[in-house]
Structure formats: structure tokens, C-alpha cells
N, CA, C and O atoms as a GROMACS GRO file, in nm:
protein
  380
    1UNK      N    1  -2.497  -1.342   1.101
    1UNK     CA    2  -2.404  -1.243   1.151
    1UNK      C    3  -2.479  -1.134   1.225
    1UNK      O    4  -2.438  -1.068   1.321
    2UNK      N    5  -2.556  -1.128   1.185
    2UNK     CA    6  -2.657  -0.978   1.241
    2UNK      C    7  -2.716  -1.025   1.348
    2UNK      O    8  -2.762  -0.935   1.419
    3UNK      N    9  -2.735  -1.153   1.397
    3UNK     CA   10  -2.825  -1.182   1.501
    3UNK      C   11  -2.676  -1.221   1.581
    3UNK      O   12  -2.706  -1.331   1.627
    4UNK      N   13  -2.595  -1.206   1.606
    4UNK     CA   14  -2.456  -1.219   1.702
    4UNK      C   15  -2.406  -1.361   1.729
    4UNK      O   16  -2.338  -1.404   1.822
    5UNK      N   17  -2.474  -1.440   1.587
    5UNK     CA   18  -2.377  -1.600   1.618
    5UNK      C   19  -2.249  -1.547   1.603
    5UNK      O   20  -2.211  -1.432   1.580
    6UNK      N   21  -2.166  -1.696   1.627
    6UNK     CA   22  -2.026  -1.666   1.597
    6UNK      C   23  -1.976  -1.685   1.490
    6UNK      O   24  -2.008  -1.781   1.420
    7UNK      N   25  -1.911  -1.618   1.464
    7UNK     CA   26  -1.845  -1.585   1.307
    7UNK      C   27  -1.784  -1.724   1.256
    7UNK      O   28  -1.801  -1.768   1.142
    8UNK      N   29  -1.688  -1.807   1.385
    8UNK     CA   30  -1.616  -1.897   1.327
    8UNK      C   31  -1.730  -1.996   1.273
    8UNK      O   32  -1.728  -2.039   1.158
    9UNK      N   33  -1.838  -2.030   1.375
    9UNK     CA   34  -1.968  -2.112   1.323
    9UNK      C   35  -2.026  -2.082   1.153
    9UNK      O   36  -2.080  -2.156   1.071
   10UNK      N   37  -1.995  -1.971   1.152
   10UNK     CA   38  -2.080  -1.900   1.025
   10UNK      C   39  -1.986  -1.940   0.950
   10UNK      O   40  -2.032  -2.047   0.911
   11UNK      N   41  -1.856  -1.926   0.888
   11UNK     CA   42  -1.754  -1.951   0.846
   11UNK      C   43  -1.764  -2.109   0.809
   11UNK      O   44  -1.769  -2.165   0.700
   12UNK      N   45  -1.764  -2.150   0.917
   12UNK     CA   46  -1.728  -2.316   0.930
   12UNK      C   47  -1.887  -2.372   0.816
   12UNK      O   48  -1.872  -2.437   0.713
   13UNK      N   49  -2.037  -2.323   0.874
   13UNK     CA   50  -2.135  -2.370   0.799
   13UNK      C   51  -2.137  -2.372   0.639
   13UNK      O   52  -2.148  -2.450   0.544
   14UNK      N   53  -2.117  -2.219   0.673
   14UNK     CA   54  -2.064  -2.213   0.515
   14UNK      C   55  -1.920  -2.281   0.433
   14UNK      O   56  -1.955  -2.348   0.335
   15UNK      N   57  -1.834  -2.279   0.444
   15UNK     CA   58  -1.755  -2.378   0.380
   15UNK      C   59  -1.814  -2.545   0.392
   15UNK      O   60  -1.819  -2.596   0.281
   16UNK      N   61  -1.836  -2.589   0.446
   16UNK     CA   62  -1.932  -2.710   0.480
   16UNK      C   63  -1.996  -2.735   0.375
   16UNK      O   64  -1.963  -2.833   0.308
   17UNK      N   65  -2.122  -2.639   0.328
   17UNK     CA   66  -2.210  -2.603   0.217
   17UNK      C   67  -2.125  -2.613   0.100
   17UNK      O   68  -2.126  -2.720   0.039
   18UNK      N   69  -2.043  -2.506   0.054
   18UNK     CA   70  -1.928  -2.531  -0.024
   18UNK      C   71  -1.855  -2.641  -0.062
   18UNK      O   72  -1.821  -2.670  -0.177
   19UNK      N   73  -1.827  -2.710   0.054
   19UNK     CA   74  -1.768  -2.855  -0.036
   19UNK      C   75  -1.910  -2.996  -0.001
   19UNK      O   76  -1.901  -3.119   0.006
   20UNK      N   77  -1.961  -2.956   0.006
   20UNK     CA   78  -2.076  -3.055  -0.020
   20UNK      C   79  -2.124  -3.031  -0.163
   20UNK      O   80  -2.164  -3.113  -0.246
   21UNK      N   81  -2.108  -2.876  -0.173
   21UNK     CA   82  -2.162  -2.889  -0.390
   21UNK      C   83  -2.003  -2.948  -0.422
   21UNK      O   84  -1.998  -3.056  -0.480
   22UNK      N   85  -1.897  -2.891  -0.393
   22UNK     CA   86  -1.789  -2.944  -0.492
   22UNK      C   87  -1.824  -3.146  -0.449
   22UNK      O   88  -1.803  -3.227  -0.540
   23UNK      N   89  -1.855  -3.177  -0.362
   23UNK     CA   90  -1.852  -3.337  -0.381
   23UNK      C   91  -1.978  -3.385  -0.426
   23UNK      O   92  -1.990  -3.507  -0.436
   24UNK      N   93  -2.094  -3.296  -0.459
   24UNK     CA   94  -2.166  -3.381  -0.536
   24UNK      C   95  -2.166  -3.330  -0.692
   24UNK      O   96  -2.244  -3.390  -0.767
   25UNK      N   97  -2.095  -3.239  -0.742
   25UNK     CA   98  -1.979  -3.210  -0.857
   25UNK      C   99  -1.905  -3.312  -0.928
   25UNK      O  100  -1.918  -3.355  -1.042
   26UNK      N  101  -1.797  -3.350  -0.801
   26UNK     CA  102  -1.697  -3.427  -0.842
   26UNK      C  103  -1.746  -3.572  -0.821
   26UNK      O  104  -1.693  -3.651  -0.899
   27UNK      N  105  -1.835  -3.628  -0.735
   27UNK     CA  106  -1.941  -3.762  -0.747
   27UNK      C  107  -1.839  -3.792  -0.612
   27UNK      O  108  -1.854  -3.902  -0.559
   28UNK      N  109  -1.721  -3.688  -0.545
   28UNK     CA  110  -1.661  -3.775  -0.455
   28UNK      C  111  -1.691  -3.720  -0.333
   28UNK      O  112  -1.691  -3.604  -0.293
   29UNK      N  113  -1.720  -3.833  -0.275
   29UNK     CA  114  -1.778  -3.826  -0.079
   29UNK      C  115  -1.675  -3.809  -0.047
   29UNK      O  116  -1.694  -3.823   0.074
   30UNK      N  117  -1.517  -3.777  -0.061
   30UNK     CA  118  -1.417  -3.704   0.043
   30UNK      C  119  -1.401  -3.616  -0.008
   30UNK      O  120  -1.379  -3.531   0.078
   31UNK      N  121  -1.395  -3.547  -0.156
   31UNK     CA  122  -1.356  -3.423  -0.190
   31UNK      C  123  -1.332  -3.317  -0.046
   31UNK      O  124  -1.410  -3.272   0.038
   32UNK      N  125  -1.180  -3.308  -0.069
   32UNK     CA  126  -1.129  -3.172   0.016
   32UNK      C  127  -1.097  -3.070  -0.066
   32UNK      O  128  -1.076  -3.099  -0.184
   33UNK      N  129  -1.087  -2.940  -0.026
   33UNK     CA  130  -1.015  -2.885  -0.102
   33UNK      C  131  -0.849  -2.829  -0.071
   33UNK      O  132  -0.806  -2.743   0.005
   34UNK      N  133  -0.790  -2.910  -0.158
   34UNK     CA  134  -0.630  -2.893  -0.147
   34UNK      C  135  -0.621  -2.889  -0.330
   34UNK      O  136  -0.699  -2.914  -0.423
   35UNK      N  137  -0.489  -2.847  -0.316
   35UNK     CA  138  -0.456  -2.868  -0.484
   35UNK      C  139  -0.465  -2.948  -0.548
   35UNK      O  140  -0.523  -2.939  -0.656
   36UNK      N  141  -0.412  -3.056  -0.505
   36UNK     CA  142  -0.444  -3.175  -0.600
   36UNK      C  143  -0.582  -3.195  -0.634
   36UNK      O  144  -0.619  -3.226  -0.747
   37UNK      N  145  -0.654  -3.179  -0.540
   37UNK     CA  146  -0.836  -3.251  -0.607
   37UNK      C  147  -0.865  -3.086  -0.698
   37UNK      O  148  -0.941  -3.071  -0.793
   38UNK      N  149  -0.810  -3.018  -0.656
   38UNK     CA  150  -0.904  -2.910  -0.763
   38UNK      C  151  -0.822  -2.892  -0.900
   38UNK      O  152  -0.884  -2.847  -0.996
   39UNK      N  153  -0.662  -2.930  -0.916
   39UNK     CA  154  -0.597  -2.956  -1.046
   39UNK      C  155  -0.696  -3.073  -1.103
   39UNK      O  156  -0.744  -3.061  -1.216
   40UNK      N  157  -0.724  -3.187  -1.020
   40UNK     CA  158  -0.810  -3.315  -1.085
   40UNK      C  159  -0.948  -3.304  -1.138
   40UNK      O  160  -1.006  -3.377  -1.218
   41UNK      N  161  -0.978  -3.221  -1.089
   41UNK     CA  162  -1.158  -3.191  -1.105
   41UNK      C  163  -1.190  -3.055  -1.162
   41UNK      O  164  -1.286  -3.032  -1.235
   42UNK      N  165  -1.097  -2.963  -1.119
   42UNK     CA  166  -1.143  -2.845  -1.156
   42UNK      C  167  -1.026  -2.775  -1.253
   42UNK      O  168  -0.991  -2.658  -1.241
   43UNK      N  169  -0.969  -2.879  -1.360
   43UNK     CA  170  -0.822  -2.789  -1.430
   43UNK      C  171  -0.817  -2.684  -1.463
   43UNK      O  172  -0.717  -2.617  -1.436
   44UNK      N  173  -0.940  -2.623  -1.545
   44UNK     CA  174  -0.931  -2.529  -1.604
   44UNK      C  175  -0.980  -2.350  -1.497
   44UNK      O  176  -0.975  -2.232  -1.533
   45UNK      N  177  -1.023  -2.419  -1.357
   45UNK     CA  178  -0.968  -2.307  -1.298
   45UNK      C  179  -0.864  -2.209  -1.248
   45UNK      O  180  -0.796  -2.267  -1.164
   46UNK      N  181  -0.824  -2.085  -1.265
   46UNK     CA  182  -0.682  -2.040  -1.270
   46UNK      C  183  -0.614  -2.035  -1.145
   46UNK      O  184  -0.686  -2.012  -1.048
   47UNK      N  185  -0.487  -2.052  -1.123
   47UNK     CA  186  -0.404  -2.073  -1.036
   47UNK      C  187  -0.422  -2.005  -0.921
   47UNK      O  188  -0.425  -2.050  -0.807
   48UNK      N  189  -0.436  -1.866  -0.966
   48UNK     CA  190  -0.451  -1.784  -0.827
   48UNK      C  191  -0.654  -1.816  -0.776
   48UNK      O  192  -0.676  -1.826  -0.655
   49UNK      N  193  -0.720  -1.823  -0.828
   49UNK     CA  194  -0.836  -1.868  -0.798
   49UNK      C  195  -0.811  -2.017  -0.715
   49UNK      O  196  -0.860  -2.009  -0.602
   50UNK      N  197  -0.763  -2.118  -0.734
   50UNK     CA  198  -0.735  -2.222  -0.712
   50UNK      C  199  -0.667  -2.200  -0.553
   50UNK      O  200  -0.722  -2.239  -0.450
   51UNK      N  201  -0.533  -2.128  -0.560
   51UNK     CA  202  -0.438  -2.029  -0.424
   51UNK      C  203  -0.566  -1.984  -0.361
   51UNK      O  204  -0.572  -2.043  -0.253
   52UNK      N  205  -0.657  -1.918  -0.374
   52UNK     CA  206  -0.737  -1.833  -0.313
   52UNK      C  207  -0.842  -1.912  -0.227
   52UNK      O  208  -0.881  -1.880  -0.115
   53UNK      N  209  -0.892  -2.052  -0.324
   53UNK     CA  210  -0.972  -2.181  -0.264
   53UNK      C  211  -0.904  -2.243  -0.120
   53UNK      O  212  -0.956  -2.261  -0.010
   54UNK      N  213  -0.782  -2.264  -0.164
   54UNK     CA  214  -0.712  -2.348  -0.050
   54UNK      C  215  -0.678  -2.255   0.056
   54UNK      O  216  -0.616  -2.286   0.158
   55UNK      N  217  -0.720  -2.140   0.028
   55UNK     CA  218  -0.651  -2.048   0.162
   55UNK      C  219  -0.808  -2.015   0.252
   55UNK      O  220  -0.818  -2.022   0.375
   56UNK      N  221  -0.908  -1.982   0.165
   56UNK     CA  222  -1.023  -2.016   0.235
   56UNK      C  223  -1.034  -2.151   0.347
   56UNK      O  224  -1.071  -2.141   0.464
   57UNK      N  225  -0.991  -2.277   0.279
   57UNK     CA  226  -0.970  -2.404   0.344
   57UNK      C  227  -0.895  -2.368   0.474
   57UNK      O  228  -0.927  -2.408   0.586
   58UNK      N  229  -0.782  -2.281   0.441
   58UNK     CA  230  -0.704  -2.334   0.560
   58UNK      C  231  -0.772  -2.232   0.692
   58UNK      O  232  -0.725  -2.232   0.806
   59UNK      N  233  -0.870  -2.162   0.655
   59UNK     CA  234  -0.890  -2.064   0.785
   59UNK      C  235  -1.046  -2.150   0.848
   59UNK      O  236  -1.123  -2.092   0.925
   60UNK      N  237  -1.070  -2.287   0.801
   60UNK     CA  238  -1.143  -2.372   0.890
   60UNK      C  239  -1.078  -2.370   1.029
   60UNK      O  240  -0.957  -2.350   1.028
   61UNK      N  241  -1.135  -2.387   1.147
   61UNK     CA  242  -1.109  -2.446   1.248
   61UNK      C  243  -0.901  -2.425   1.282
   61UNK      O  244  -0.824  -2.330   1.267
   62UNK      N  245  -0.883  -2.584   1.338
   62UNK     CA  246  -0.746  -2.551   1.391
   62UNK      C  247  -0.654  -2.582   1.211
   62UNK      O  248  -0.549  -2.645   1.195
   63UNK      N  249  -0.701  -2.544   1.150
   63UNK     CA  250  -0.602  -2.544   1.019
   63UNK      C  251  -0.548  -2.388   0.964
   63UNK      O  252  -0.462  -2.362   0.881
   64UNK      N  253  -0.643  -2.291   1.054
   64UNK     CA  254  -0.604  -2.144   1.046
   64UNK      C  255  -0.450  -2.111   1.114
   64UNK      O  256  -0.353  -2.048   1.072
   65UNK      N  257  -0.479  -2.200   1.267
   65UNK     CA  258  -0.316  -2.172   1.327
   65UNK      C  259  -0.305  -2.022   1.370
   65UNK      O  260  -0.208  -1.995   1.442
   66UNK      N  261  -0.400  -1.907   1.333
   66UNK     CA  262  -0.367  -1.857   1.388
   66UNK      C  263  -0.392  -1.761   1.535
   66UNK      O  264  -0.353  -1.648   1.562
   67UNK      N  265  -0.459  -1.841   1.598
   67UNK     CA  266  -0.466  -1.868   1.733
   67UNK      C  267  -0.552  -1.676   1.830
   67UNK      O  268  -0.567  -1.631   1.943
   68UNK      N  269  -0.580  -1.635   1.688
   68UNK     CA  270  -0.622  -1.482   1.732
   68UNK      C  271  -0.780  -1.515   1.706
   68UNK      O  272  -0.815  -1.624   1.660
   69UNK      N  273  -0.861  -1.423   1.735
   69UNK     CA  274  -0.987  -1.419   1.769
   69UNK      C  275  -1.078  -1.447   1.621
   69UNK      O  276  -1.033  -1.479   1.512
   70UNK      N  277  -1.233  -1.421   1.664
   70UNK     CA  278  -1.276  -1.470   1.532
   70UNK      C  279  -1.276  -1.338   1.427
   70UNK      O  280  -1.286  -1.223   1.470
   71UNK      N  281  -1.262  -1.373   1.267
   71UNK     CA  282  -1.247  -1.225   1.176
   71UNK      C  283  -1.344  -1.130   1.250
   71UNK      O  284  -1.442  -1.171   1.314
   72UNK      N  285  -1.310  -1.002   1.236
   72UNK     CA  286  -1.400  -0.909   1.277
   72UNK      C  287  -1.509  -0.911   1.117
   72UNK      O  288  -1.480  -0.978   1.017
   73UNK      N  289  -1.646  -0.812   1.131
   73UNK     CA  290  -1.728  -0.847   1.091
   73UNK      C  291  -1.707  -0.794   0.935
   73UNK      O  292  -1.744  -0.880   0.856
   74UNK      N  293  -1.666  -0.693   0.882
   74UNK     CA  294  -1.585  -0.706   0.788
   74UNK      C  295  -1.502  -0.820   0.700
   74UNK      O  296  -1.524  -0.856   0.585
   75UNK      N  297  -1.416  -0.856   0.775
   75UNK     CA  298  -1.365  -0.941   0.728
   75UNK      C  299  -1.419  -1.089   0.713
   75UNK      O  300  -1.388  -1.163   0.619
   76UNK      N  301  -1.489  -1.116   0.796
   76UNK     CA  302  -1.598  -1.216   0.775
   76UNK      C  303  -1.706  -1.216   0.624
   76UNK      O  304  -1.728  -1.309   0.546
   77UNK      N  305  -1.750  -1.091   0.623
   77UNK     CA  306  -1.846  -1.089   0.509
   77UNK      C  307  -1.728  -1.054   0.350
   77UNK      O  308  -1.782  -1.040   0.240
   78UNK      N  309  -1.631  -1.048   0.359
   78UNK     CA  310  -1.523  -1.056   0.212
   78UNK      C  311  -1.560  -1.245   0.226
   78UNK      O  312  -1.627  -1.300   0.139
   79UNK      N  313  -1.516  -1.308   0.326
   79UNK     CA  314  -1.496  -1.428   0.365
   79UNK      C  315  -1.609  -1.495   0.276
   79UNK      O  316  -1.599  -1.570   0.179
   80UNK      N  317  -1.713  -1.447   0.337
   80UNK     CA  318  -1.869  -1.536   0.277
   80UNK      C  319  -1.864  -1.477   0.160
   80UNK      O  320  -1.880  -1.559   0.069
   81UNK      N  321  -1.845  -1.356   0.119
   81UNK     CA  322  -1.854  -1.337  -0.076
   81UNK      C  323  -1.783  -1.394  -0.137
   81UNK      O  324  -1.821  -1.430  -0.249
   82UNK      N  325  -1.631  -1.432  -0.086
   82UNK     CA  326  -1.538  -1.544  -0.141
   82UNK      C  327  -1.619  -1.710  -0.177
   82UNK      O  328  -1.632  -1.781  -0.277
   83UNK      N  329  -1.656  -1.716  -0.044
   83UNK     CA  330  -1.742  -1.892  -0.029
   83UNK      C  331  -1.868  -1.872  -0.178
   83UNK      O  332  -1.885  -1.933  -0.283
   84UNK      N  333  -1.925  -1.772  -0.123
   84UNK     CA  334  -2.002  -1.754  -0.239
   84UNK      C  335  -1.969  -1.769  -0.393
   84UNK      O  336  -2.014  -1.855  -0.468
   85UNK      N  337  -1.877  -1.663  -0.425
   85UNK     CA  338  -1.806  -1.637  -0.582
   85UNK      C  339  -1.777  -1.785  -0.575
   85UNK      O  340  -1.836  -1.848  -0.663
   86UNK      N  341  -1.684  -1.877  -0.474
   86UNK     CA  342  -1.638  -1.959  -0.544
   86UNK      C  343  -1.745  -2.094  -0.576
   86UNK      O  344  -1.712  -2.190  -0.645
   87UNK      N  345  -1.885  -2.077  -0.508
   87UNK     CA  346  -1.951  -2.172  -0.484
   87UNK      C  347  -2.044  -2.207  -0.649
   87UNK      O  348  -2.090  -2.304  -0.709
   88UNK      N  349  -2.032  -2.056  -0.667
   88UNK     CA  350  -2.104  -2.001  -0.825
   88UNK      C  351  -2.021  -2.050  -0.931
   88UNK      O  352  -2.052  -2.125  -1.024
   89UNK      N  353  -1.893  -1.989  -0.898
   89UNK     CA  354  -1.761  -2.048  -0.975
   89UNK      C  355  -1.791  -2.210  -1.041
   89UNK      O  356  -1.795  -2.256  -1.155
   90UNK      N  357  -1.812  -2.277  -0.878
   90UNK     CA  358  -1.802  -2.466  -0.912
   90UNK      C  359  -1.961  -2.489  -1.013
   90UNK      O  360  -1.976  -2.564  -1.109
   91UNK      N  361  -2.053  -2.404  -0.956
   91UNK     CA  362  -2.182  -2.448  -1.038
   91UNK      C  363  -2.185  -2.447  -1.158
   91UNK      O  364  -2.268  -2.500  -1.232
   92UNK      N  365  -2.083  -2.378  -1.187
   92UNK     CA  366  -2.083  -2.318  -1.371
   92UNK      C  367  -1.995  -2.391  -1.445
   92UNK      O  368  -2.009  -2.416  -1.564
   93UNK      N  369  -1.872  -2.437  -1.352
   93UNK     CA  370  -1.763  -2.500  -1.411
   93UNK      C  371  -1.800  -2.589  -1.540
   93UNK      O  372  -1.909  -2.644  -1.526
   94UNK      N  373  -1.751  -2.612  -1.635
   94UNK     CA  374  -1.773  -2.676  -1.755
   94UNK      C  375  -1.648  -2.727  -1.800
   94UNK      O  376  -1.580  -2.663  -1.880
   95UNK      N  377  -1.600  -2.871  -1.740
   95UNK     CA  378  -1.534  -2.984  -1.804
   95UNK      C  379  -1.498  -2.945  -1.944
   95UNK      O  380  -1.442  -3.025  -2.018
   0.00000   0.00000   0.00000
């Protein structure tokens, strides 16, 4: 961020990173994150944590929809502490 890549790149790398631990987690080479795979793999995470996963998901690429510029830099770095918390979240998870 500090050296002036683009945010959506930064965004995009990082979630990338993120579900590459949740699929070598879950042992599955498609793991997405939508509800169903994280009710299947991850039950005992709470609902709104779970809401909060899939909404990260949807601001990938053209699944954001919403067609406005990239987060300003603020809002970008809540973004990556989210990817983060939740990345810590999956490492710890205990079945």
C-alpha cells in the first residue's frame, strides 16, 4: 500500500493467501468461501463472523458489483485486518 500498488491487487493477493490456508485446513483444493463450506468445515464459528467472511468474499473482483473505484486507503487497511483476524481465526480453529 505505501509503495502505490493497487489496492484491488492488494485485496485480491491477500484473500488468495486466505483461502489457500482455509484449503489446506479443510484438505479441499476448491474450498470457497460461501456458507455452506464454512457451516461444513468451520461450525463452530459464529454467524455474524461467518456473515462477515462471505462479505469479505464478495468484494473480490467482479463479485463486489459495485462498479465504484478501489477502497480508499483506510478502508483498505480495516479490509487487510479483517483478512488477517480471520486468517488467525482459521489457524486456531479446533474441530
Amino acid at each position: 500500500m505505501l509503495s502505490g500498488k493497487d489496492f484491488d491487487d492488494i485485496f485480491i493477493g491477500a484473500f488468495k493467501t486466505l483461502e489457500e490456508i482455509a484449503r489446506g485446513i479443510t484438505n479441499d483444493s476448491k474450498f470457497e468461501f460461501d456458507e455452506k463450506n464454512l457451516q461444513k468445515y468451520f461450525p463452530k464459528i459464529h454467524g455474524t463472523i461467518r456473515t462477515t467472511i462471505v462479505k469479505l468474499d464478495a468484494h473480490r473482483g467482479d463479485k463486489a458489483g459495485h462498479g465504484k473505484a478501489s477502497p480508499e486507503p483506510y478502508e483498505m487497511r480495516y479490509l487487510l485486518f479483517s483478512i488477517c483476524n480471520v486468517a488467525l481465526l482459521l489457524l486456531d480453529y479446533n474441530p
